[in-house]
LUMZARO-760026 format. One record per residue (C-alpha): residue in three letters; x, y, z. Coordinates in Angstrom, 3 decimals. Layout:
! residues N
fise code = ALA&px = X&py = Y&pz = Z
...
***
This chain:
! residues 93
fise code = UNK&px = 68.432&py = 31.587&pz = -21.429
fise code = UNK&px = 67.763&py = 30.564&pz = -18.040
fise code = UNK&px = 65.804&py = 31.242&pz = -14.893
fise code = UNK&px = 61.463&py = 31.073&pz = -14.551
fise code = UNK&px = 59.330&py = 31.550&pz = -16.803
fise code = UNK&px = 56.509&py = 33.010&pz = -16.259
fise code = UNK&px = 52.938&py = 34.356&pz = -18.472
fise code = UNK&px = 50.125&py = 37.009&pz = -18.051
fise code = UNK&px = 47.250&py = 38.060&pz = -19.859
fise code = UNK&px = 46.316&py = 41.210&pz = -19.987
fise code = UNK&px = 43.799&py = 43.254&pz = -21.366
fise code = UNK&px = 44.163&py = 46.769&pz = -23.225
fise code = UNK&px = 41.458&py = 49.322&pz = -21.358
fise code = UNK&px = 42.569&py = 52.458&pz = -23.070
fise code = UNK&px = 40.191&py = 53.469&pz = -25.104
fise code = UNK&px = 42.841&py = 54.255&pz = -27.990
fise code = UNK&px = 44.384&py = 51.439&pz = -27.374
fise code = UNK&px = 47.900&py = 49.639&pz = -26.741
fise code = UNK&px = 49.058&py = 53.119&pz = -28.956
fise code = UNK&px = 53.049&py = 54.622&pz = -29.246
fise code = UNK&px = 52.851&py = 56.039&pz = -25.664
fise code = UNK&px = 52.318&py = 53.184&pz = -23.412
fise code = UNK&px = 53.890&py = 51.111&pz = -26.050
fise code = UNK&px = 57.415&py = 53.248&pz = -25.460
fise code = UNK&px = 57.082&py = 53.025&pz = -21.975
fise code = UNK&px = 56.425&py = 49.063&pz = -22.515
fise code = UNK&px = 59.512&py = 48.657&pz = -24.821
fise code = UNK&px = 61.257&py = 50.800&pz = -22.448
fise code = UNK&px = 60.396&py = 49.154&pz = -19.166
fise code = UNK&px = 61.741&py = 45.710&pz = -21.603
fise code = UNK&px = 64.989&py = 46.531&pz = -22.363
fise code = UNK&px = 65.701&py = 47.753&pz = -18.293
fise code = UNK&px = 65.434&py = 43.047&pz = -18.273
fise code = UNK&px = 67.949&py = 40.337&pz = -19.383
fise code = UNK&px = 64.956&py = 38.560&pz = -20.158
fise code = UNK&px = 63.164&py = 37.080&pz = -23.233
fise code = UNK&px = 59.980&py = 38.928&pz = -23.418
fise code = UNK&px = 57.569&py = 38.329&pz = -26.302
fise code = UNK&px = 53.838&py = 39.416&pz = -26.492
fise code = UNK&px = 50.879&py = 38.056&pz = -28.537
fise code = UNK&px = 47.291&py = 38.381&pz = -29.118
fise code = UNK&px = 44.887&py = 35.081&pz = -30.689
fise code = UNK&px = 45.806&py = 34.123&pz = -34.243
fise code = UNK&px = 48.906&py = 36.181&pz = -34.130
fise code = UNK&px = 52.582&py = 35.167&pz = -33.297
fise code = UNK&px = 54.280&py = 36.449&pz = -31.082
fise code = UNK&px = 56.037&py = 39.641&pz = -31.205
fise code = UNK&px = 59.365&py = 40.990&pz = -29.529
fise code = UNK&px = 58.109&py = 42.808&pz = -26.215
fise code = UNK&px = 61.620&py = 44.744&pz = -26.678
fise code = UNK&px = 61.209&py = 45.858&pz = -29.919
fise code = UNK&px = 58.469&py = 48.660&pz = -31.170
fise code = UNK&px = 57.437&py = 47.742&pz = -34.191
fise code = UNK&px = 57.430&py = 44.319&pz = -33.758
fise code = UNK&px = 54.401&py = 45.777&pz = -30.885
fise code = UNK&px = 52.629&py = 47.809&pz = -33.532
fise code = UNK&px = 52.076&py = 44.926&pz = -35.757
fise code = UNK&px = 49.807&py = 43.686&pz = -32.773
fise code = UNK&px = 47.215&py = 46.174&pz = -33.538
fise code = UNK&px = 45.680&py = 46.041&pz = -29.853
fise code = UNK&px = 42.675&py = 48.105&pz = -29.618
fise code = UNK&px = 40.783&py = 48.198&pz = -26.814
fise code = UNK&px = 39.271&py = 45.147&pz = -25.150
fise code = UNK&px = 42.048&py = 43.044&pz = -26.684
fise code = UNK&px = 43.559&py = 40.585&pz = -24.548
fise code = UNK&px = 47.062&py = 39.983&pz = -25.022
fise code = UNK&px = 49.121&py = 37.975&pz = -23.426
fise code = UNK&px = 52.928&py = 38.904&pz = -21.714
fise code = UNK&px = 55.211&py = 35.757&pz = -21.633
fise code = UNK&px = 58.669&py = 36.477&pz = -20.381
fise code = UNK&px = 61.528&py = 34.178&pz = -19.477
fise code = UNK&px = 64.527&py = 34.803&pz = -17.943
fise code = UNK&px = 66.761&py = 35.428&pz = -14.599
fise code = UNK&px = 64.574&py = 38.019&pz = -14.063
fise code = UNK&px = 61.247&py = 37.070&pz = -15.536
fise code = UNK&px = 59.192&py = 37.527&pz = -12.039
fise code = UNK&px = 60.214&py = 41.377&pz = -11.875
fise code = UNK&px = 60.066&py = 41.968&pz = -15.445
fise code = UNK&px = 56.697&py = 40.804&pz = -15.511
fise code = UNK&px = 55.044&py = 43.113&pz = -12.702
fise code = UNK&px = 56.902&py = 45.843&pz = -14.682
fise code = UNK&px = 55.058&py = 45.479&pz = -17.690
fise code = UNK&px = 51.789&py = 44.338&pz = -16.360
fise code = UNK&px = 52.137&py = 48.026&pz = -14.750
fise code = UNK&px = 52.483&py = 49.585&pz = -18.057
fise code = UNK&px = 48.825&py = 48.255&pz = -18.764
fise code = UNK&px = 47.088&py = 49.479&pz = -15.047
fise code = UNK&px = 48.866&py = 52.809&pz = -15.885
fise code = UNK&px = 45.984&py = 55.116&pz = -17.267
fise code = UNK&px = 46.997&py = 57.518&pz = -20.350
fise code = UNK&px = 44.815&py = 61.085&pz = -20.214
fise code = UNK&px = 44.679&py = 61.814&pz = -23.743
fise code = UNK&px = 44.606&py = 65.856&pz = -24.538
***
């Protein structure tokens, strides 16, 4: 595939963690880009950013840093999309 490529890390503040509702609304926000997106933690490889239980198999609690690498024709807005999926807070009931 072509076009940038480009690489964040990010780090999981909820306290419950990177857990099935932000990670829908990551996967989600993923498959809206033509891009490669992959995601990975230290000592892990990489998982599918497109694909949710290749996510849950990250097992990001909170204060994990993880980091978003996406490549593509649209990397640059993919990217801010999903880095917004991490600033988003989730009030748990």
């Amino acid at each position: 595939m072509t076009g940038d490529s480009c690489r964040q890390t990010v780090a999981v503040t909820n306290p419950q963690g990177f857990h099935m509702r932000p990670m829908a609304e990551f996967v989600e926000a993923a498959n809206r880009f033509r891009c490669t997106i992959t995601v990975s933690r230290p000592g892990q490889s990489p998982a599918n950013g497109k694909s949710m239980m290749a996510l849950m198999g990250l097992v990001a609690t909170q204060g994990t840093d993880l980091v978003i690498e996406v490549t593509g024709p649209d990397a640059t807005e993919a990217l801010a999309a999903l880095v917004h999926v991490f600033q988003r807070t989730y009030d748990e009931e």
